[in-house]
Structure formats: structure tokens, C-alpha cells
N, C-alpha and C positions, 0 to 999 in steps of 0.2 A: 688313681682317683679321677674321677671325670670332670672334663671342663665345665669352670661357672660360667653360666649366664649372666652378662650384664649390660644397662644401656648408659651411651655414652653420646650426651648431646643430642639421642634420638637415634643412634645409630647401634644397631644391636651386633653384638661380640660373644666370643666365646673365650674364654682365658682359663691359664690352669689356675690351680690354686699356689696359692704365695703369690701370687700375681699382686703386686701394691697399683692403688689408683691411679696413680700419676702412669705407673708403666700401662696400665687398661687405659687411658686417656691417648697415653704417644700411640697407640697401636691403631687407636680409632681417627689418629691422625690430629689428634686435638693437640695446641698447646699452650703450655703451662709454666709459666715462670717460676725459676728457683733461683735462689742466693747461696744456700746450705747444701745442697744436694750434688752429692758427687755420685754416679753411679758404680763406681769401685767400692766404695767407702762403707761402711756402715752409718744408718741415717744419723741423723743429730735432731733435726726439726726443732730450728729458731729461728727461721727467717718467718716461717709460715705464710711467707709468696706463695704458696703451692695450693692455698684454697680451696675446696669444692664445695658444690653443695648437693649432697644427696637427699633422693625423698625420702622421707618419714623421720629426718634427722632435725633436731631444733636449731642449730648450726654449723655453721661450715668447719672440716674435718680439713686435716693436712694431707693432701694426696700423697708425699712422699714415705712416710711411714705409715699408713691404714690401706688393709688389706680388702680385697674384694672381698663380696658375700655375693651368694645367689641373688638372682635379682634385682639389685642395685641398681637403680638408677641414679647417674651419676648426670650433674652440669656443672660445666666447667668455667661457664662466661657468663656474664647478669649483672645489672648496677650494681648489684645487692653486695654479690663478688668483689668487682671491680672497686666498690667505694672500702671492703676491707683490705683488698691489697693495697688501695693506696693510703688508708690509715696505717699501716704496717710500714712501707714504705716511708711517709714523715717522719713514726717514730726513729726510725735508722737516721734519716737524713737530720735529725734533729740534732743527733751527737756526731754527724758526719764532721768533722775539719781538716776542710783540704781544698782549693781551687780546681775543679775540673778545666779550666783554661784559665790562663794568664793573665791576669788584671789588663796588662800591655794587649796582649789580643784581642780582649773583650772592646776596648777598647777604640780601634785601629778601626774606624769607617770602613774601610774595604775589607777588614778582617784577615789581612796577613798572619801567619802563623810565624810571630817572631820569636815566639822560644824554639820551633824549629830550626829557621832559618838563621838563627845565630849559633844555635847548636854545629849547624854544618860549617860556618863560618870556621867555629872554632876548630874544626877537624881540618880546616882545611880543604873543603870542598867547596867550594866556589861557585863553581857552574850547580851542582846540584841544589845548591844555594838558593839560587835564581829561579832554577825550576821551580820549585817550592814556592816563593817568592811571587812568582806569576800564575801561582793560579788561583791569587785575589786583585791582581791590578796586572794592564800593560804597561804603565810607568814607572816602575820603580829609580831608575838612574831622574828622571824629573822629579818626583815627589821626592826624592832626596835632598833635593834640592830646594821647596821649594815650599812644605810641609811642615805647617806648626806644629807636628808629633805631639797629640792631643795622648798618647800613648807613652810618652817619656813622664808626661804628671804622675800617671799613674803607676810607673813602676817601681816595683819596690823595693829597687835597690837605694831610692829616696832615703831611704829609712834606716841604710846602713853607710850610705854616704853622696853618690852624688848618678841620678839614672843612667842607663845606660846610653852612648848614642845609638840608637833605632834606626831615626832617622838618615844616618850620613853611615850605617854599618849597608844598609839594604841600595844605598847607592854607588855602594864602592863595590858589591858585587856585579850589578848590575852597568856599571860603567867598565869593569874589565869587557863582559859579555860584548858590547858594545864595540868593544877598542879591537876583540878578538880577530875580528874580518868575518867570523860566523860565527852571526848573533843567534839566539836558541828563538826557533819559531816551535812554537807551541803546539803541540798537535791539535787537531779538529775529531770529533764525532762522524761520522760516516756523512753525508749528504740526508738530511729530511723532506727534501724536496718543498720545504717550508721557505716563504721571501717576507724577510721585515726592513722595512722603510724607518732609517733613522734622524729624526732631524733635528739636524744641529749638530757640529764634527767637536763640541766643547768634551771638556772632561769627562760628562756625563756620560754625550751620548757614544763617543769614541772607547767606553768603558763598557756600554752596554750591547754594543757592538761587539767587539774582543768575546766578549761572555756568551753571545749570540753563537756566533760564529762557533766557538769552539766545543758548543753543543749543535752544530752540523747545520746550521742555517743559514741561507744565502742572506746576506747583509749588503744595504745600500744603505751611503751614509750621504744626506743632502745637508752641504755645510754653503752659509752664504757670504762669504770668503771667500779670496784666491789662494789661501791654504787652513789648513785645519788644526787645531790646537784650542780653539777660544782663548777664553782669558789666560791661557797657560802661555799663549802666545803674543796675544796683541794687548796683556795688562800687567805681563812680570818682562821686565828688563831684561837683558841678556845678559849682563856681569851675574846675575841671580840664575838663570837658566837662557845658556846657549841655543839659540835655534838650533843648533844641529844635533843635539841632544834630542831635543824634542822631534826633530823630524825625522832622526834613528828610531824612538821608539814608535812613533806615527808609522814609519816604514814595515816593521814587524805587522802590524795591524793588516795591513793590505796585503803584504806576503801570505798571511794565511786566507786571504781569500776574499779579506771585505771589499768593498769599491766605494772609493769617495767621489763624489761630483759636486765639484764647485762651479762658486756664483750660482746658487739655487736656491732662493729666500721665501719661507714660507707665506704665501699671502701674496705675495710677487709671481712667483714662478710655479706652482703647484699650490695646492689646498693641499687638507685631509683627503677629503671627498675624493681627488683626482685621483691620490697614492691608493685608496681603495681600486678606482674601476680601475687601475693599472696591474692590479693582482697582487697586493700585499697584501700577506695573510693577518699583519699586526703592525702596527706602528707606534716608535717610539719618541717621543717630541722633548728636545732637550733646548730647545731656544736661547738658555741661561739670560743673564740680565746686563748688560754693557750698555746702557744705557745713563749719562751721569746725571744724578739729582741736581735739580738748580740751586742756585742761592737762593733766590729771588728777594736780590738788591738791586738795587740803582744802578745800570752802568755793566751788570753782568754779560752785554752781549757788545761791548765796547771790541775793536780790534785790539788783540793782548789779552783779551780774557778767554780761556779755553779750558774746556772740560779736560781733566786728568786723563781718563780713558782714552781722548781721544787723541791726546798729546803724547802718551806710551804706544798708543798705534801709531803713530805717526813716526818717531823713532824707531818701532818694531820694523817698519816698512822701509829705512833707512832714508825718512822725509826731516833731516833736522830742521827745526824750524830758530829764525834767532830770537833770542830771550833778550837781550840785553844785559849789563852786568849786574841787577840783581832782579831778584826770582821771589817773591812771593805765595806759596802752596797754601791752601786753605784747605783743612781735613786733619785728621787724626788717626785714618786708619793706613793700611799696608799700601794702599794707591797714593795717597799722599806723600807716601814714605818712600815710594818707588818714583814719586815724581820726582820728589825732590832732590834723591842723590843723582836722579838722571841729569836735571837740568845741570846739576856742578858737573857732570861728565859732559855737555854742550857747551864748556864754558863759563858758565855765572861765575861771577864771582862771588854773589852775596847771595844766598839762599836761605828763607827763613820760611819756615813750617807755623801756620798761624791757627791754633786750637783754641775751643771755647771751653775747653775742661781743663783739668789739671792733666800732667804726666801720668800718673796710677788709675785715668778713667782712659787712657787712649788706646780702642780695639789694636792699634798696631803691634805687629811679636815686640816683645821687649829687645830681643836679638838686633830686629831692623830697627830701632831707633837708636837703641848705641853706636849701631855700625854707621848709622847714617851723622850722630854725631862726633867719630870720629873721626868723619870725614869732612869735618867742617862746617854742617848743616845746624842753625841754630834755630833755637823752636821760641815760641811768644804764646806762652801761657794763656788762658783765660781772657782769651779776646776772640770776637768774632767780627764776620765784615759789616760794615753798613751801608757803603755806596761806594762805586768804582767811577773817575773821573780823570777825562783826559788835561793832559797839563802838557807844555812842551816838551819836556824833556820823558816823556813816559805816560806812566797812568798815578794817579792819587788816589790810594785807598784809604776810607774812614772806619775804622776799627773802634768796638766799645768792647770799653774791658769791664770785665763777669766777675761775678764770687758764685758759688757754689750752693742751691738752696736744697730744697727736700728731694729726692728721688724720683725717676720717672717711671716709666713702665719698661724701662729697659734695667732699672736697678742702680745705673749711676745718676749720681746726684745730677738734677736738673741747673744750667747755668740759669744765672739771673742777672740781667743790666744794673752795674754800680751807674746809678746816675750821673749826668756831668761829666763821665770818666771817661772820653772822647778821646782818640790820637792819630794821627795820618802820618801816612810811609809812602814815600814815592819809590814806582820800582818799574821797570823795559817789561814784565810780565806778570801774569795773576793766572796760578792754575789751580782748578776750583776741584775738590776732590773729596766733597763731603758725603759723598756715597751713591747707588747705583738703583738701578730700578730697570723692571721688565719692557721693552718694546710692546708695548701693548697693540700696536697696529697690525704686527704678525699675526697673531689672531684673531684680530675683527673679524667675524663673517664667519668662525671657527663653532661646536656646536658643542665645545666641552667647556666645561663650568670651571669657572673664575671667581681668588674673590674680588673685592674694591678694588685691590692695590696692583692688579694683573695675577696675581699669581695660580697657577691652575691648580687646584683641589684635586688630592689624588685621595684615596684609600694608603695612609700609611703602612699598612702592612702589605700589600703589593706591588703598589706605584701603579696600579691601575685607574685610569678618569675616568669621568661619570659615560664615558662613549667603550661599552665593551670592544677589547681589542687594542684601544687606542690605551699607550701608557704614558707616563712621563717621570723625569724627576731632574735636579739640578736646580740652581737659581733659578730657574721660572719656574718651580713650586716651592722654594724654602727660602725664596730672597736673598739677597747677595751672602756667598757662604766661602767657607773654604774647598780649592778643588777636592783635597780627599774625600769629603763627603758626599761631596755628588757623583766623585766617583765610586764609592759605596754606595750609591742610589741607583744609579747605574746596573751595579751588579745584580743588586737585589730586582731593580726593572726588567733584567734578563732573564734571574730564576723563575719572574712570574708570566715573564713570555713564553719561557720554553713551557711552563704547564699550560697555557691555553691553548697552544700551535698543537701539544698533545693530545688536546681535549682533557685534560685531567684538570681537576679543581686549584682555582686559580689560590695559594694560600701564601705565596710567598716562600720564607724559610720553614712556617709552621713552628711549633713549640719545640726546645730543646732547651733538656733543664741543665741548669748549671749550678755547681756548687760552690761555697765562695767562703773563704775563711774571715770577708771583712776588708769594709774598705780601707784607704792606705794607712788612716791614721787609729782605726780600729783593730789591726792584729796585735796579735800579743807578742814584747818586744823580746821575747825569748827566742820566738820562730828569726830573731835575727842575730841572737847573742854569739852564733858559731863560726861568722863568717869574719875577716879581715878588711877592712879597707881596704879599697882599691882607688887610684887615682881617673878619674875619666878624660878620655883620649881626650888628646885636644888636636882641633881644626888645622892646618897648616894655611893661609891665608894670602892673599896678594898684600905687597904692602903698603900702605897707606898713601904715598908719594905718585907711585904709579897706576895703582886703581883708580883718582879720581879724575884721572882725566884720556880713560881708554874703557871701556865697554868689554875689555877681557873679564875673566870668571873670579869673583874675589876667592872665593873658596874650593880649595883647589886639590880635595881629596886625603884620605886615608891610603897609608902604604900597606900591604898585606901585612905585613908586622903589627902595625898597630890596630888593625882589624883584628886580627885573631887574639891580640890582647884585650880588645875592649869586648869582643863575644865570649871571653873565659869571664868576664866581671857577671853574665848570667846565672840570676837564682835559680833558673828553673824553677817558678812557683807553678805552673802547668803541673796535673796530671800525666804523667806517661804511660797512665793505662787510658785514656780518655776515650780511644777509640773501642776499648775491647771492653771496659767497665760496666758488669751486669747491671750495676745499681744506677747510674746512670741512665743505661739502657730502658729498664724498667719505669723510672723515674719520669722518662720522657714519655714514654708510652700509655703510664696511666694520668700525665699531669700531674704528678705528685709537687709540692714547693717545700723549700728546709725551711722558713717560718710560722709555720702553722702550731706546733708545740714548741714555744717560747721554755728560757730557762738554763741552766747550768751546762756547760760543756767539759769533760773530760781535757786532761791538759792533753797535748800535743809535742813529738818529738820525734827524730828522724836521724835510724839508728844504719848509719852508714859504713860501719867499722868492718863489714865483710867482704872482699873481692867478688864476691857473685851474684852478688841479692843484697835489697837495704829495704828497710821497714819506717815505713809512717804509721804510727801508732794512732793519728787521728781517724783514720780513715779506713779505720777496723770496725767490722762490724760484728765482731762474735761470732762467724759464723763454725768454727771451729775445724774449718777443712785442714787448715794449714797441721795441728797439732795431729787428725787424723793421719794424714799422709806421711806425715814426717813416721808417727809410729806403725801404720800400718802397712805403709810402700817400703820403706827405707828401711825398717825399725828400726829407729833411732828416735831421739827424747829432746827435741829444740826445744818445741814449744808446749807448753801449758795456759793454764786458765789460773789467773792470779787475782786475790780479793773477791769479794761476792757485792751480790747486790748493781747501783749504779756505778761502784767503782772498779766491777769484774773487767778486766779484758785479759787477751793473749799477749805472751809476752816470755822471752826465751826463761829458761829456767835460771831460779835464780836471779832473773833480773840483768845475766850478763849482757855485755854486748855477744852481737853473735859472732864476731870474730873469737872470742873463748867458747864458746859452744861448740858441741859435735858436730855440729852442722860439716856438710861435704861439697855442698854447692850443686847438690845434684837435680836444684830448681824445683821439688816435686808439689812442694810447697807452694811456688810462686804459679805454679798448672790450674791450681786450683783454686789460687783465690780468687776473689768476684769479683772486686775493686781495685785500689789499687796500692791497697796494704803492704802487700811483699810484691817487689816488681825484681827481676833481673837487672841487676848492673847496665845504665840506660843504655839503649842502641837509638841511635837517632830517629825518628819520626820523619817519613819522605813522603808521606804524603798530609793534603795540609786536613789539617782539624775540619769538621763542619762549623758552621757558623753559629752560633747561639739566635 
């Protein structure tokens, strides 16, 4: 018989007959997304991803089972299209149940891939560990240390007993690395002949630097210090993090290539302006905010009264300063917290932490305030300062003590003055540490946009400022923060540099959809009925006697042993088909979301009884490959179609587990499914996730 004629997209073909749409589309070079469609197989056509729309037709047809005709004009791409794939698409994702990433992941500011990276933990790999590990942060042995694991809240072994440590798992690999004598330097990207100007050597910008860099960019980092770290350095203690910690993983940074130059301060020593006619193609402004909010009391600039910051710099530098025997800290958060077990490590004898909230309003980790009052540091409630005044023997502070009124715009209840409720404390010291704010005089004269309070206005989704080229992020655009997050800003600052230096569209991560069975306290307590308690590792610590009066490191590591015990405590709530998952894939690409068709979900269960392959029943989509290949590759009889209607899925025969099944393990099954239904007996993930 002679070839049909047909057009495709406007491109005219010749095809035999039997020829299906879909196969006249790949040939015209078009393509065409399928979920159902195995080209061994005989069709099925349920996904009906596979769309088209031919002329003379009232609606769109399934390429993968309808055959050519003469003349046919076929289109393959169109709103029209595109908005029923992705109503098709919802409907799937509707009854999807299953986490494409880790609650922990999603989680983790810089986006570390921790169910990999504790996966290899558990294996025993270590260094590969790390790899992994590093290719969302240069800090991990610091942020271990140092990192309120806003990713331990979130995981879900919460819910079966007590989270995993993340935190102090990702710094015992990364402190071996360290200890090795050869630390793992990161590979770089080829050279782009591309130069970005980074300033400020904080969290941020030494983060977006790292990321810079290892997308092949020459990096200068202008830090205005005599060393670099920020607040990592000149605001956390050393019993908390070791300088030489930090200046090992600072070390790695330059190793691959970047260059720091210190005593270089914005406004001082360079502009924007200048880093432009000096030949940067982009610049990244990470300033952060070290700057200490005043009281503004009476007496606040008496000698003996001194900013927190500036008083943890001054130790960082190894300038002790004398306090006298007792120590007075004003503040409530992690600086306060940090002053004050420092000052007991200079001596004081009497250190008292002076708050105008209660205990359960105090930003500090709850960690640093037990630790701090095990160390002897005693806290003073609902009192704030009122005037500072010299006496002879020290300073006299006047303190009014608060109760607690209606809420502010921060969420915790606003303090209120008990009237008459006056009381003074004399003490050799007063360190004021009620919070931090931007240097706003670095950028006088600067020509990118600020709001009120200093802080520079980016595009959230790129970290690009209203000055193209010019990006930022860190405390001098989010206000005093924790470093992982700007070290996540950072990163993200980097992705949208390397697309401008490209010329490509500046968009950041872009969309990447994610599925999610529900936050912690919304899954269904079934998905945890199978698992054992497990006890969670505990800290090995300095003890109490001799930490408080030496500056050695209280917390003093996980042994390989108990690493690899506390990485076998992981659920694996992650997908581990995440990278290869059609549905996903598809998902992201037409912007599909799983709330769009509200309503009843299919129960969920995860049949792991077979040495080569194990099944998640939520995350089935009908598509019927599996039951094909099983009988038409193998011929053999695993799987069928069980119940009709919404309660229809696949499911081995009979309902056994498939360790009683024919099944042979000969994976042909798991070839062809789309998502991540039947996967193979896990194999670790080495390389990390994309970011959502």
C-alpha cells in the first residue's frame, strides 16, 4: 500500500499505514508526552497525555492509539492542548500520595539532599556523603554546628518518635573530610571567562561565591575584615564553632579558585559604580547586618555598657575585655545567649540574661538556653532596662518589670509596664543584645532600592535589585536571620547570576512541582504504623565543670558507630524515582498543582516484602504498564486490575504480598513504570535532587 500523506505542526510527511499519531509526530521530530505508552506493549490509553488536535475533528484524539488517515492534519502544541494535558495531569495528581522530596529537604534553606546523604551515611560512605552534601552548601562541619535544623521540625520520624539528628549527622561527615589531611575540593565548571564582584565574605556572600565559582566563574570576594566568616565568625563563640573549623571550610572556598581581599568596605574603599568600570560582569552585595540595635536608655553609652556584637568580636579577636564579677546581658535572642555563657567563660561570676518576655517568647534555640542554664547563667524574666548609671563600685541598672498584653506584629505578646514595679541591680558590666540592624552608611550614595529600615529590596525569586546585574541577599535584605538561610539565598543569588552572565532569562529555580502527602501532623498515622522506635543518638558533650571556664568546643561529635545508627533511623519519605518520574516531569512542565481537584484519596501502603522491587500503592496511577510487561515480556501474571470504578487500582494477584507472587525479580515491571510505583530495591541517589 502506499504511504499516507500527513501534516505535522505544518510540516508535511509521508508515513505507511499503521502508522499511529504519536509515531507520525516523533518522526516529524515533535514531542509528545506519555504516562501509558510503552512502545513494546500494546496501547492501553488512560493517561491521555498524548493529546492532539486534528483538523476537521471536534476534539482532541489520543496520539498513541489513532491511526493516520490521509491528509490529516495534525497539532501537537496549543493552549487549547496544553490546558487538557494539564487538566489530565491534576486529575492523576489529585489521587497521587506520595512526597516527591523529603519534607526535611524541602525544608533545609540551602536544600541539602538529606535522605541521600544519610542514606550513604548509612552504607558507610562517608566521603561520598559529603560530596553530595556539598553541592548545596561549603559549610557543612560549621552549619553543623551551629544551625537551628529548621529540617529536624519537620521530619517525620517526629511522628514515630523522636527526629532524626541532620544536623550533627552532616557535620560528622564533614569533620572526618576535614580531619583527613585531603579535604574533597569540589570540582569547578570549565572557565566562562565571566568576573563577579562579591561583597561581603558573610554566609551569604561566601555561599554565593562557592556556587559561582563552581559554575566556572571567576570570583572576587570584598570582605571588610581581616578575615572572612561574618557572623559565623565575629557573632558565634568558639566553644559553639571553632575558628579553625571555619577557616578549613573558608580554605576549600579559595582552593577552588575564588579570591578574597580583605579590609575592603563598601562605601569606603570601592562603590558599585567602581566594581562595574573595573570589569565585573555582575555583582553580588551581601553586607549582612552586625550592626547592634540600641536601647535607648539613659546611660546606654556609660563605659561598661557595650553592644553584644561588638563584645563577641572582641573575644573572636582574642581582645578580652574585664567584666567584673557580675555580667548583666540584655536580649532574648541567640547573641544574648552567646554573650552570656561567654562572659562566665571570661570569668563573671554572676551572669544574669535580663528579658522583657517570658521563657516560651525568647527567639533563642531552646538548646542554647538550657545549655546556657546549665552552665550557671540565670535569666530575669519580664523585665526590661530603664536607665544605666554609674555608682562606685560598677554600674546601676533600673529595670521595670512587664506582664504580658495583646500581641504585636511579630505574633508574640506585646510586653506592658506593671506600674511602680521598679528594681535595680548593680553589676562591673551591661551587654546590650536586643538585636541587629543593617549599616546603612555602606550604601549611602548606592543607587539600588532600600526600604525604611536599610534593607535592599530584591525580586524574591532571583535575589536580583532593582540595578540589573547587581544582586543581593543575606541579612541586608531579610534582616537579622539565621546563616542557613542566607546561606540558601546565596545559592539561589548564584543560580540567577549564572543565568544573566549566560544571557538566558533571569528566573531563578523556575517552577518545580512537588508532591506532598501532607504536612507533619496531617499524614495518615498508618504511613507510620510499620516502623519500631528507635532511640535518637545523643551528643557526647564537654562536661559542665570544664567547659565553663575554657573556650574548647562543648559538643564534641558523633562516633562512626553512632552515625550510621542514627542514619538507619531514616524513613525515606523522598521519592526515589524523583529524578526519572514522568509525572513529575510532566507536572512541572505544564505547571500542573495536586490541589486543584479537592476530595477523597485512595488509602496508601508500601509493600516491601520482595528482595528486588517494592510497591507504593499511592503513587499509582493506572497506568497499566506494569500488568502488561509482567504478561507480555515475562509472561507471567503479578499484576492485575482490582475493583472498578474510583476504587480500581493494580495490585499483585490476589492481593498477596509479592514475595508470594510469581514474581522473579526480573524488574521489567519497574522499566516501565512512570512514577515511582514499583521502583527496584533502593540504590542510593549520588547525585543531589533539584531544588523545588
Amino acid at each position: 500500500m502506499a504511504d499516507i500523506n500527513v501534516t505535522v505542526n505544518g510540516k508535511a510527511l509521508q508515513v505507511p499505514p499503521g502508522t499511529t499519531v504519536l509515531q507520525a509526530a516523533r518522526l516529524a521530530g515533535a514531542q509528545i508526552p506519555t504516562l501509558c505508552h510503552v512502545a513494546e506493549l500494546k496501547q492501553f490509553t488512560s493517561c491521555f497525555m498524548c493529546v492532539v488536535q486534528v483538523e476537521g475533528r471536534p476534539k482532541p484524539i489520543p496520539a498513541c492509539s489513532s491511526l493516520v488517515s490521509e491528509g490529516m492534519v495534525i497539532t501537537t502544541d496549543s493552549p487549547a492542548i496544553r490546558e487538557t494535558r494539564r487538566t489530565c495531569l491534576e486529575l492523576l495528581l489529585s489521587d497521587h500520595n506520595g512526597d516527591c522530596y523529603a519534607p526535611c529537604h524541602l525544608t533545609c534553606p540551602t536544600g541539602i539532599d538529606i535522605q541521600g546523604f544519610l542514606k550513604l551515611i548509612a552504607q558507610g560512605e562517608f566521603r561520598k556523603s559529603l560530596e553530595l552534601i556539598k553541592e548545596a552548601t561549603p559549610f557543612p562541619a560549621s552549619l553543623g554546628r551551629i544551625c537551628p535544623h529548621p529540617c529536624e521540625s519537620e521530619c517525620r520520624r517526629n511522628r514515630v518518635d523522636e527526629p532524626l539528628a541532620i544536623c550533627w549527622s552532616h557535620r560528622f561527615v564533614a569533620d572526618l573530610d576535614l580531619e583527613s589531611g585531603n579535604p574533597y575540593i569540589p570540582p569547578c565548571a570549565p572557565d566562562t571567562g565571566k568576573r563577579v564582584a562579591v561583597i561581603g565574605g558573610g554566609p551569604a556572600g561566601l555561599s554565593a561565591a562557592y556556587h559561582l565559582r563552581r559554575k566556572g566563574h571567576a570570583v572576587t570576594v570584598f570582605e571588610q575584615h581581616e578575615a572572612a566568616g561574618g557572623m559565623m565568625r565575629w557573632g558565634i563563640p568558639y566553644y559553639r564553632l571553632p575558628a579553625a573549623v571555619l577557616d578549613a571550610e573558608i580554605k576549600v572556598i579559595t582552593d577552588m579558585g575564588v579570591e578574597i581581599r580583605y579590609n575592603q568596605k563598601l562605601g569606603r574603599d570601592f562603590t558599585i559604580q567602581s566594581l562595574k568600570d573595573a570589569g565585573y560582569d555582575a555583582i553580588f552585595v551581601g553586607v549582612g547586618a552586625q550592626e547592634t540595635t540600641r536601647m535607648r536608655v539613659e546611660g546606654e553609652d556609660l563605659p561598661g555598657v557595650m553592644p553584644g556584637l561588638e563584645f563577641l568580636a572582641r573575644v573572636a579577636r582574642g581582645d578580652y575585655p574585664e567584666l567584673g564579677d557580675s555580667v548583666v546581658v540584655i536580649g532574648g535572642g541567640n547573641t544574648a545567649i552567646d554573650s552570656a555563657r561567654t562572659a562566665l567563660r571570661l570569668g563573671a561570676r554572676e551572669v544574669t540574661v535580663l528579658y522583657r518576655r517570658t521563657r516560651e517568647e525568647m527567639p533563642a534555640l531552646d538548646i542554647e538556653v538550657e545549655e546556657a542554664m546549665k552552665e550557671g547563667v540565670k535569666f530575669e524574666f519580664l523585665a526590661a532596662p530603664v536607665s544605666v548609671q554609674e555608682v562606685h563600685d560598677g554600674l546601676m541598672l533600673t529595670c521595670q518589670r512587664m506582664k504580658l498584653g495583646e500581641p504585636d506584629a511579630s505574633g508574640r505578646r506585646r510586653p506592658v509596664p506593671i506600674e511602680g514595679a521598679e528594681f535595680r541591680k548593680t553589676c562591673g558590666t551591661i551587654i546590650s543584645a536586643i538585636g541587629q540592624r543593617i549599616d546603612m552608611e555602606c550604601l549611602e550614595g548606592e543607587k539600588v532600592t532600600c526600604s525604611s529600615d536599610g534593607r535592599i529590596e530584591v525580586d524574591p525569586l532571583t535575589m536580583q535589585t532593582t540595578i540589573p546585574g547587581v544582586f543581593a541577599a543575606g541579612d541586608c535584605v531579610t534582616g537579622p536571620d539565621i546563616a542557613v538561610r542566607a546561606m540558601g539565598k546565596g545559592r539561589l543569588a548564584a543560580v540567577s547570576i549564572d543565568q544573566y552572565l549566560r544571557g538566558e532569562p533571569v528566573i531563578g529555580y523556575g517552577y518545580n512541582f512537588n508532591s506532598s502527602m501532607g504536612k507533619l501532623d496531617e499524614v495518615d498515622p498508618e504511613r507510620f504504623a510499620r516502623y519500631e522506635q528507635a532511640p535518637r543518638v545523643k551528643m557526647p558533650e564537654l562536661e559542665i565543670e570544664r567547659r565553663v571556664r575554657t573556650f574548647d568546643q562543648v559538643e564534641l561529635g558523633l562516633t562512626p558507630e553512632s552515625a550510621v545508627a542514627e542514619a538507619k533511623r531514616c524513613l525515606e519519605c523522598g521519592c526515589a524515582a524523583v529524578n526519572t518520574c514522568k509525572l513529575k516531569e510532566y507536572a512541572t512542565q505544564y505547571g500542573a498543582r495536586q490541589d486543584v481537584w479537592a476530595g477523597e484519596r485512595r488509602g496508601y501502603f508500601i509493600d516491601n516484602s520482595h528482595p528486588d522491587l517494592y510497591m507504593e500503592t499511592g503513587k499509582c496511577i493506572q497506568c497499566g504498564a506494569c500488568v502488561r510487561a509482567c504478561r507480555d515480556i515475562r509472561k507471567l501474571e503479578v499484576f492485575t486490575f482490582v475493583y472498578r470504578g474510583f476504587r480500581a487500582r493494580v495490585l499483585p494477584y490476589f492481593g498477596l504480598p509479592l514475595s508470594q507472587t510469581t514474581c522473579d525479580g526480573c524488574l521489567e515491571c519497574v522499566k516501565v513504570c512512570p512514577t515511582g510505583a514499583l521502583v527496584a530495591t533502593r540504590k542510593v541517589v549520588e547525585k543531589a535532587y533539584d531544588l523545588p
